[in-house]
C-alpha positions in Angstrom: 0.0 0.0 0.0 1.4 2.9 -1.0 1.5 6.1 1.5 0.1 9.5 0.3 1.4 12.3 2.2 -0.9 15.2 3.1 1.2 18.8 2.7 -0.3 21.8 4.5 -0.5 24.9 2.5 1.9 27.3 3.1 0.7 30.2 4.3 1.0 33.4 2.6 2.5 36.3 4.7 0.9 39.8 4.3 2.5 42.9 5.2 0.0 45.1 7.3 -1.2 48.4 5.5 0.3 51.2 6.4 -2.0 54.0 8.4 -2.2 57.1 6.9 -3.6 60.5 7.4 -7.0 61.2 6.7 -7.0 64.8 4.8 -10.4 65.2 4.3 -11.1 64.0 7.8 -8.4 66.7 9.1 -9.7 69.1 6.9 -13.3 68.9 8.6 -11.8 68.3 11.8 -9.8 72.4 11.3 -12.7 73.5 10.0 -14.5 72.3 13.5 -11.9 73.4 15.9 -11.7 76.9 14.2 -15.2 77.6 14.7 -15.3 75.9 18.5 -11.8 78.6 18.6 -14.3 81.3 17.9 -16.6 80.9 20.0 -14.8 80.5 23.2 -13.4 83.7 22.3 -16.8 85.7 22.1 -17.2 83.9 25.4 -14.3 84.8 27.0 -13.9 88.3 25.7 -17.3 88.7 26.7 -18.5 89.8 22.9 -21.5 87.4 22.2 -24.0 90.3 22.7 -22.1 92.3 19.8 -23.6 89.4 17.0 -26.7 87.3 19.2 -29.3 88.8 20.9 -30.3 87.5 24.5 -32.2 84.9 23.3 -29.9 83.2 21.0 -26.6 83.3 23.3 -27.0 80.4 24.3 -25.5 78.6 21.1 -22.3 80.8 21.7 -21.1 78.1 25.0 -22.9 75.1 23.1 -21.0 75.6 19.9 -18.0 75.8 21.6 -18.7 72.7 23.1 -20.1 70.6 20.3 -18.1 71.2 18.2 -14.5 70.8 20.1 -15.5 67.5 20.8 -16.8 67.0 17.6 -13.2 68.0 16.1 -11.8 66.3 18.4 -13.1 62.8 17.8 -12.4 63.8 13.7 -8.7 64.3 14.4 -8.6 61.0 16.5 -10.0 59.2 14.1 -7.9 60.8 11.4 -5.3 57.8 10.3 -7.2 55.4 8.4 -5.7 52.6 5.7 -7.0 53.9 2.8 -7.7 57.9 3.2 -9.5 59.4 0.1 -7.4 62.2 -1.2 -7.9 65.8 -0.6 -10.0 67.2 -3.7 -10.2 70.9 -4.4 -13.9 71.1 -3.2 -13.3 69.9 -0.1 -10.9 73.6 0.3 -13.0 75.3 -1.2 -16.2 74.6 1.3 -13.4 74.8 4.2 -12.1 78.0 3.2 -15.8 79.6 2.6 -16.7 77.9 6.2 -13.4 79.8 7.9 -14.1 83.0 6.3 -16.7 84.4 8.8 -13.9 83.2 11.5 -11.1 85.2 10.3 -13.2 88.2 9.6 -14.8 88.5 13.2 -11.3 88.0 14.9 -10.1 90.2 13.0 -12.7 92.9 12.8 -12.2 95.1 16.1 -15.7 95.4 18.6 -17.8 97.2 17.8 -22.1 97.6 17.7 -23.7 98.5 14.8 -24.1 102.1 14.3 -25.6 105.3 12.1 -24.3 103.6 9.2 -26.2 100.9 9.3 -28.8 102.6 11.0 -29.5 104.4 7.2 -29.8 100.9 5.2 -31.5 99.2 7.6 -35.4 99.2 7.4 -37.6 100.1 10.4 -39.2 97.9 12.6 -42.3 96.0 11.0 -45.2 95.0 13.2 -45.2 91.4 12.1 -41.7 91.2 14.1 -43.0 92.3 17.2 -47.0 91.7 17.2 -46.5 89.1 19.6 -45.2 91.0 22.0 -47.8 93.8 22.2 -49.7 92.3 25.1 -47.3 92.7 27.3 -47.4 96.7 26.3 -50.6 98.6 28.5 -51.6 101.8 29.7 -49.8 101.3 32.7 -46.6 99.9 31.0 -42.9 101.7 30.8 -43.0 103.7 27.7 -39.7 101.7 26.5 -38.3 102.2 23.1 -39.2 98.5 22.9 -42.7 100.1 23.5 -42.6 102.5 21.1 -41.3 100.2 18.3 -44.1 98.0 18.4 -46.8 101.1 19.3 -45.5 102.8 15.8 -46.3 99.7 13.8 -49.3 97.9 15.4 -53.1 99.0 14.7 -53.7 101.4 17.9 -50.8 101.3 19.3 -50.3 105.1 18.2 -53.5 105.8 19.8 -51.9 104.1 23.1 -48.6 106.1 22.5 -51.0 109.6 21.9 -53.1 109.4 25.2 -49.3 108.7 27.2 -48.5 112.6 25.6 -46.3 114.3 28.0 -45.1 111.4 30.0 -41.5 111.0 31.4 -39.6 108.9 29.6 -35.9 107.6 29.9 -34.1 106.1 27.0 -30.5 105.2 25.9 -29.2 105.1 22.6 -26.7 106.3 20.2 -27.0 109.7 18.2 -27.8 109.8 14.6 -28.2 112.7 12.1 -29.8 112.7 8.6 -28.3 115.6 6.5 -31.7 117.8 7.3 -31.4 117.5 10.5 -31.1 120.5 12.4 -27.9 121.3 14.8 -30.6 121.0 17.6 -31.6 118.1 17.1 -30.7 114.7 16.4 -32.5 111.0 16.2 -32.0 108.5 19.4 -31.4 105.3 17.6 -31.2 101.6 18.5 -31.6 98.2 16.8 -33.5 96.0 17.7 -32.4 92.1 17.2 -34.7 88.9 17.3 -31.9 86.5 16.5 -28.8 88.0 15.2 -27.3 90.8 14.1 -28.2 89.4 10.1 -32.3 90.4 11.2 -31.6 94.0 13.2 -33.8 96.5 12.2 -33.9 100.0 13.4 -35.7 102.5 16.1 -35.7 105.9 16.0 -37.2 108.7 17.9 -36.5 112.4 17.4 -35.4 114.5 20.2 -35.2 118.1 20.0 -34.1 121.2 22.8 -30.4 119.7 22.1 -27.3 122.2 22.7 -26.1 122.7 18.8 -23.2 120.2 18.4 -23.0 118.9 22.5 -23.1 115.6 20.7 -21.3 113.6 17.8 -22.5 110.5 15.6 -22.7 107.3 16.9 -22.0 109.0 20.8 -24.1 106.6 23.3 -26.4 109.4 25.2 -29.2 108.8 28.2 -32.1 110.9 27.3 -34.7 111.8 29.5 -37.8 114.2 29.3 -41.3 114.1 27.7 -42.6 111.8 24.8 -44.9 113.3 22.4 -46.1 110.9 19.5 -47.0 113.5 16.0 -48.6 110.3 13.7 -45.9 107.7 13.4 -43.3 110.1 14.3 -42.1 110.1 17.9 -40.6 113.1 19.4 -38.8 113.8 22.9 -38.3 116.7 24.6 -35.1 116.4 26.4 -34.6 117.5 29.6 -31.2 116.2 30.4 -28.9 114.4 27.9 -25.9 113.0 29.1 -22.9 110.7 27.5 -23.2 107.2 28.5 -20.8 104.2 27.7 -21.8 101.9 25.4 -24.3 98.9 26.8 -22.9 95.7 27.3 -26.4 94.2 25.5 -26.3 97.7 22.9 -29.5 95.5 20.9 -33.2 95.5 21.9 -35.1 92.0 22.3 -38.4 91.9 21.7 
């Protein structure tokens, strides 16, 4: 009888793939960590209310969370066997993504002011209707107040029988070119969201000293509100320099 040997195959040694770097996943993973940079420097520089009102802060600390964890665990993960390669669209969406970045850090603070006070539209009532409840007879005649009483059907008839009332309102100073040297416009914006949806307030106040007061100068007014139509008008009584707020926008 003849004897058949079995062989084993020989097995067949592979070399492991080498890990490599993941450019698209870095790329994403920059993009990420640029935008969680950002916001923890609004946070810590205390700017957030210079671009969010006070009711969208709040994505300011979660951004800068979310996201640093989120570029985080890209970058981790970064070093894979077979990385797709870095195509030119993949730059392109990263650099339009960063350019917001580099353009607030490098843009010094600052509110918005007269200049965009004259190309931003006033303050519709479908922006603020919601609000008018809380506005009465007995309520603080606010600028807030006044905003939605100039655009809401009878709210001028609320602002006309509070004629002569004391009033006390901050804002910065803004001149048309007809404006007369004793005069100027008390003007804030008012922001729902973000500085992208401010629109603009405005009431006139008159017995000013000619030229006590430059463009864009934060001032307190107080003295007597008298609505004429839609127009608003103040008498001021005392007008005094003020620093800019730390929330300069209106919230309805």
């Amino acid at each position: 009888m003849t004897t058949v040997e079995r062989r084993l195959p020989t097995p067949i040694l592979t070399t492991p793939r080498r890990r490599r770097w993941n450019g698209v996943r870095m790329v994403a993973a920059l993009t990420l960590a640029a935008w969680s940079g950002l916001f923890w420097f609004l946070m810590l520089t205390g700017r957030t209310d210079l671009y969010l009102s006070t009711r969208t802060s709040w994505i300011v600390p979660m951004g800068a969370g979310v996201l640093g964890v989120v570029a985080a665990g890209l970058a981790l993960s970064a070093r894979t066997t077979a990385p797709p390669p870095v195509r030119r669209r993949h730059v392109a969406v990263a650099a339009a993504l960063l350019v917001p970045v580099v353009l607030v850090l490098a843009s010094p603070p600052a509110t918005l002011g007269s200049f965009s006070a004259s190309r931003k539209a006033s303050s519709a009532g479908s922006g603020l209707q919601t609000y008018w409840g809380t506005f009465d007879r007995s309520s603080d005649i606010t600028l807030l107040f006044v905003t939605a009483a100039q655009f809401w059907p009878g709210g001028t008839q609320l602002l006309a029988e509070r004629a002569g009332s004391d009033v006390d309102f901050v804002g910065f100073v803004d001149r048309n070119v007809d404006t007369p040297a004793d005069e100027f416009l008390l003007t804030r914006f008012v922001v729902s969201c973000c500085v992208a949806d401010a629109t603009v307030t405005q009431v006139r106040v008159v017995n000013v000293p000619a030229g006590a007061f430059e463009v864009d100068e934060w001032v307190e007014v107080r003295g007597q509100i008298y609505p004429v139509g839609t127009e608003i008008i103040v008498t001021a009584a005392t007008i005094d320099p003020v620093p800019t707020p730390d929330v300069p926008y209106l919230t309805p």
